[in-house]
MARTI-901853 format. One record per residue (C-alpha): residue number from 1; z, y, x. Coordinates in Angstrom, 2 decimals. Each point is the difference from the previous one (the first is absolute). Layout:
% residues N
{NUM {Z Y X}}
...
END
This chain:
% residues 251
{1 {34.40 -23.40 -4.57}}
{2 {3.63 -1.27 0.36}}
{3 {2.17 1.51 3.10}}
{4 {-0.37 -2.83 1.75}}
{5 {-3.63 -0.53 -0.34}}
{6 {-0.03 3.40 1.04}}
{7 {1.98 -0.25 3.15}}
{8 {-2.40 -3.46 0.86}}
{9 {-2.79 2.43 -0.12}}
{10 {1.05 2.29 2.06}}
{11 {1.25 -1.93 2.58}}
{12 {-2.69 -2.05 0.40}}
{13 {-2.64 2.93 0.65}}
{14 {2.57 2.56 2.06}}
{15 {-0.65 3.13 1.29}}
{16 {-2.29 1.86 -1.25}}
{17 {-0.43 -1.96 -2.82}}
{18 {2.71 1.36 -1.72}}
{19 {-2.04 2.52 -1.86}}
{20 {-0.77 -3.00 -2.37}}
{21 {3.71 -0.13 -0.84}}
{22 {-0.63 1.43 -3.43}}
{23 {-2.87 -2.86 -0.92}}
{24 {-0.89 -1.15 -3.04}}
{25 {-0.17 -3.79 -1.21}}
{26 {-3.29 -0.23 -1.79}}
{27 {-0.15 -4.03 -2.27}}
{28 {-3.30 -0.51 -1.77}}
{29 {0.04 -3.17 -2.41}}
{30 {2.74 -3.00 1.10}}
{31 {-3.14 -2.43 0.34}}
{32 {-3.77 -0.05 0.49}}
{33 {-0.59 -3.70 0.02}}
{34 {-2.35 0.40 -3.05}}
{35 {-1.95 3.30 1.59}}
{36 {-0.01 -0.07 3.30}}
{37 {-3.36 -1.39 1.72}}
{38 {0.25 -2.63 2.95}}
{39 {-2.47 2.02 2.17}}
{40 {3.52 2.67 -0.65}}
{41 {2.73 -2.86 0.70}}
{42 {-2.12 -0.76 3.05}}
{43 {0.08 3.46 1.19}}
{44 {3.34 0.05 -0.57}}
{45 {0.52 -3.25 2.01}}
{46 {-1.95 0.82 2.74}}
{47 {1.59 3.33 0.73}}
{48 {3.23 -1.17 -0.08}}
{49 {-1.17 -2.92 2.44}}
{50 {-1.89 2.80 2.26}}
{51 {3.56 1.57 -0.26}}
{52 {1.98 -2.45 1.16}}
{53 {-2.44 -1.35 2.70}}
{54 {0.17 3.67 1.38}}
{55 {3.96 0.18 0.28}}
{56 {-0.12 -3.67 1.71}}
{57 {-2.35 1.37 2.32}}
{58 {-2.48 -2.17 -0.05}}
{59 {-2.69 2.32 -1.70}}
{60 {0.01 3.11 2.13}}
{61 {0.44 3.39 -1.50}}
{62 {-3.57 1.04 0.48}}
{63 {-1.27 -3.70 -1.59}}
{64 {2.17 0.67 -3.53}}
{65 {-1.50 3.75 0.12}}
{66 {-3.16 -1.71 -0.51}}
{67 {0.72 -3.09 -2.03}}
{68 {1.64 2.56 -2.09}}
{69 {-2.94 2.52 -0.20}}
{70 {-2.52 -2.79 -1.02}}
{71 {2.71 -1.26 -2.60}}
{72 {0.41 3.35 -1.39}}
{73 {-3.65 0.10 -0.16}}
{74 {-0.51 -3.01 -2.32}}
{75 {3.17 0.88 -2.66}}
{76 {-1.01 0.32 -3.66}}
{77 {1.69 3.72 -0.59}}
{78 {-0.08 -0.35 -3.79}}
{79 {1.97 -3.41 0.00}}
{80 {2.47 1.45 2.57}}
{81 {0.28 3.18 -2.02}}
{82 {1.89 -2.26 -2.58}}
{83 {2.66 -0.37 2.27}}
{84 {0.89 3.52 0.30}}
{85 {0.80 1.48 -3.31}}
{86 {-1.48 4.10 0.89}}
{87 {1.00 1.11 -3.30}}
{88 {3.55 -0.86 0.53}}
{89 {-0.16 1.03 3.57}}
{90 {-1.08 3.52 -1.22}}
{91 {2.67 0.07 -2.69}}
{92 {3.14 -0.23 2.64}}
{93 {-0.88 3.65 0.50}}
{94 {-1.84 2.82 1.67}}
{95 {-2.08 -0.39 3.50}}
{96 {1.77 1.48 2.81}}
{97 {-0.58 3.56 0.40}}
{98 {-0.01 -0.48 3.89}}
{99 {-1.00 -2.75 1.27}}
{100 {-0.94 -4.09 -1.47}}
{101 {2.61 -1.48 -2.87}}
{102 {0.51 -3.63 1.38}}
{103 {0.87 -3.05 -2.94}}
{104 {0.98 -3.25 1.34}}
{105 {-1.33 -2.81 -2.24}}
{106 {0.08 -3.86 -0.51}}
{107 {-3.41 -2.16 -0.85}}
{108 {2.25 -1.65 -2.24}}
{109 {-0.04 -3.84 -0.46}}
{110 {-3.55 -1.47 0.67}}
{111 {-1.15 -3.61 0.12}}
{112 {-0.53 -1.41 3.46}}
{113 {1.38 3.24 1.92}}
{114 {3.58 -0.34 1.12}}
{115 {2.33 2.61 -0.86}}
{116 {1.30 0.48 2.89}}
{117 {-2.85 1.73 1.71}}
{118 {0.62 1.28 4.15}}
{119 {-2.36 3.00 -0.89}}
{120 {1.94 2.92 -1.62}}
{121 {-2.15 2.51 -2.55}}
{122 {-0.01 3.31 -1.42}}
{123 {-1.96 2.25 -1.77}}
{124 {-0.20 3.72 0.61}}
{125 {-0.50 2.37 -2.25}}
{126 {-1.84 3.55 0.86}}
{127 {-0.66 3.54 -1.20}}
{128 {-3.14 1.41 1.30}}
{129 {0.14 1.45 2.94}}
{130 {3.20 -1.55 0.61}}
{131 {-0.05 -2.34 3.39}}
{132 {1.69 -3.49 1.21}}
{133 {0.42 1.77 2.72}}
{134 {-0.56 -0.60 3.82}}
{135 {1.54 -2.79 1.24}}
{136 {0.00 -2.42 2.48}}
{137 {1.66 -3.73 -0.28}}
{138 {2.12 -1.79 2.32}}
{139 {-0.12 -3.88 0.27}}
{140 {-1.48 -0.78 -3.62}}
{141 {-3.61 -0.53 -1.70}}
{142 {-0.70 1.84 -2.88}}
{143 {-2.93 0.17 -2.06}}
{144 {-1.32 2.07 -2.72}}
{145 {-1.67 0.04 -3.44}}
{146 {-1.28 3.16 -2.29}}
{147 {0.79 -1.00 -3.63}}
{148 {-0.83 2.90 -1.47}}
{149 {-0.96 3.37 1.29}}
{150 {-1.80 1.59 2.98}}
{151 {1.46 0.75 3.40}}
{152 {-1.48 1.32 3.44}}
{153 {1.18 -2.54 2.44}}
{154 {0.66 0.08 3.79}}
{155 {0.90 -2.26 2.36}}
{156 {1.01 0.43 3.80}}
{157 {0.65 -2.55 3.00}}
{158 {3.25 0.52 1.30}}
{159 {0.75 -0.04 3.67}}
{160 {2.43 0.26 2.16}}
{161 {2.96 2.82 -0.09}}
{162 {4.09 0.52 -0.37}}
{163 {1.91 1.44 -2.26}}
{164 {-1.73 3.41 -0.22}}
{165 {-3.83 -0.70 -0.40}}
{166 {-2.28 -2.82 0.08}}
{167 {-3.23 0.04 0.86}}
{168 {-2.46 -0.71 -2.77}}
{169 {-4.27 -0.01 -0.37}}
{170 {-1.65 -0.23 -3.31}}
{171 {-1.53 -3.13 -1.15}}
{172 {-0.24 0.73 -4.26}}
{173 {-1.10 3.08 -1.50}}
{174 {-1.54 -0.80 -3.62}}
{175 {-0.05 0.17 -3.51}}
{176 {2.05 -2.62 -1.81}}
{177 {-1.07 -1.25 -4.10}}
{178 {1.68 -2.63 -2.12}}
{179 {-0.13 -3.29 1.51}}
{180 {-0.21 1.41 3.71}}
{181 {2.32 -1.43 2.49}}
{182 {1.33 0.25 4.12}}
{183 {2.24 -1.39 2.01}}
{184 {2.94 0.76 2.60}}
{185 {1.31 -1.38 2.67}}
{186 {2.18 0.65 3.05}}
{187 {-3.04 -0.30 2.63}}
{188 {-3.33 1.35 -2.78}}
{189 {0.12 3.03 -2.16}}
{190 {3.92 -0.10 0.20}}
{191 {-0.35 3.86 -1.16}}
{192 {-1.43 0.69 -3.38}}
{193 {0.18 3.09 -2.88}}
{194 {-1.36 -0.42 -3.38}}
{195 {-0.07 3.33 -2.32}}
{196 {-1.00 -0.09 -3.47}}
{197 {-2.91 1.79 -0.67}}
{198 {0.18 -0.97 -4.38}}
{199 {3.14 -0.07 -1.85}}
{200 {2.31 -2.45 -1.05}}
{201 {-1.90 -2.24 3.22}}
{202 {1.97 -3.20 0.88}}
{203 {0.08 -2.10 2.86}}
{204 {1.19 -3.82 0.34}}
{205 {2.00 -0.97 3.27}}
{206 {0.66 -3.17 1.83}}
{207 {2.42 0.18 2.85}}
{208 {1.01 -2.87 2.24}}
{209 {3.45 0.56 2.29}}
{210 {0.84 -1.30 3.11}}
{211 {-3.34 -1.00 1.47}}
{212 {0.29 0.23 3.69}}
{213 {3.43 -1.86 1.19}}
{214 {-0.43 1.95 3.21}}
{215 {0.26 3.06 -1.47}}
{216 {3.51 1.55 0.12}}
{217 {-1.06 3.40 -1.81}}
{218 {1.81 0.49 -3.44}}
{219 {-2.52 -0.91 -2.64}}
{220 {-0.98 2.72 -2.12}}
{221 {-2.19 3.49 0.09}}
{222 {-0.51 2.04 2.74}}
{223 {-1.52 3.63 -1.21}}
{224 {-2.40 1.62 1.87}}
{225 {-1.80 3.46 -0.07}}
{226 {-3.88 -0.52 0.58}}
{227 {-0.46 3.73 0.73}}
{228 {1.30 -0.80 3.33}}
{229 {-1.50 0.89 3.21}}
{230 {-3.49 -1.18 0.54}}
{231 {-0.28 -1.78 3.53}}
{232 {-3.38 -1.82 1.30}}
{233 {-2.01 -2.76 -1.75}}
{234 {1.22 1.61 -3.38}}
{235 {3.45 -1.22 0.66}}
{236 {2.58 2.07 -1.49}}
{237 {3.58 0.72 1.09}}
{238 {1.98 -0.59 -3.33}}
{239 {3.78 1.71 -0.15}}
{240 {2.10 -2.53 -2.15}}
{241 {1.85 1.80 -2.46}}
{242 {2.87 -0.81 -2.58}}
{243 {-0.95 -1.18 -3.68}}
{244 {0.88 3.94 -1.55}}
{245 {-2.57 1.09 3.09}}
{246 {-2.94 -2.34 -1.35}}
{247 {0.47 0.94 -3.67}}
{248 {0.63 3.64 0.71}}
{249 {-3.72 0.11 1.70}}
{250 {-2.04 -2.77 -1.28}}
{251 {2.16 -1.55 -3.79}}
END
């Protein structure tokens, strides 16, 4: 990645999201025309429309959470697998000893998909027992893919709070295979924390910016201990902590 490609990156995500400064840029083959299935370029097309109906506003956050899960539910993982090139992935190096290793990645150039897609996607990369950790999201939709791997996965609703806490309840507490998938948004399981339970695990994400025009919050992370104080109706009060916090207890 160029300086400036780098700088676009960063800027664009802010805040907290400068712990992917370091990313890598992950190319499979220049074109697919010749292997890619339709029932893939209409995946592909229909995300991206999903996408962009969702930072319009006129599909609600909660709507694309489901379109998305259903979608997710129908993709052919062997004929997106040939999009993502693992073996090269693996070869830019070593897993992160703390925490996930996170490769940014174009589909490359596909019949009937337009290259410039309003979704962005990454893939990261995890040691076991090594954690995306907990995290909550302000004004985005993300959603999320195992590729390879196995991961305990939890999700949490997040409430209201300030810039100490936020009050959270669980919603997700499961085992996540290959081919398994959830959602986030800023109103439904906004809080989530996958942990690879197999090595070299790998998880696909699609993250759409900018979502709700009335929000004025930065977009970005907000990290969140779960161990928090348990209140009533198995809401917990969740201290927000700093990235090194979150990696120091949970990466």
């Amino acid at each position: 990645m160029n300086d400036i490609d780098r700088r676009s990156f960063v800027t664009s995500t802010t805040g907290s999201m400068l712990a992917y400064a370091l990313l890598d840029v992950i190319f499979a083959r220049e074109a697919f025309a010749d292997d890619v299935k339709p029932i893939l370029v209409k995946w592909l097309r229909d995300l991206n429309e999903m996408s962009i109906d969702a930072k319009k506003g006129t599909l609600s956050q909660t709507d694309w959470q489901k379109s998305v899960d259903q979608l997710f539910g129908q993709v052919e993982l062997p004929e997106l697998l040939k999009l993502i090139d693992f073996q090269r992935i693996e070869k830019k190096g070593p897993l992160a000893d703390v925490g996930a290793r996170s490769y940014r990645f174009a589909f490359g150039k596909i019949d009937g998909v337009t290259d410039r897609l309003v979704f962005g996607q990454q893939i990261f990369g995890l040691k076991k027992d090594r954690s995306v950790v907990p995290h909550g999201h302000e004004n985005m939709v993300t959603a999320f893919l195992i590729l390879k791997g196995d991961f305990h996965g939890r999700h949490y609703d997040r409430f209201e709070g300030d810039k100490t806490y936020s009050i959270i309840k669980p919603t997700i507490d499961d085992t996540f295979t290959v081919g398994g998938h959830s959602t986030i948004s800023d109103v439904k399981d906004n809080v989530h924390w996958f942990k690879a339970t197999s090595d070299g695990s790998y998880i696909l994400n699609i993250h759409v910016l900018g979502v709700d025009k009335a929000n004025r919050e930065p977009t970005g992370r907000v990290y969140l201990d779960p161990n928090g104080e348990k209140l009533s109706d198995g809401r917990i009060r969740a201290p927000r902590i700093s990235y090194e916090q979150a990696h120091k207890l949970y990466g």
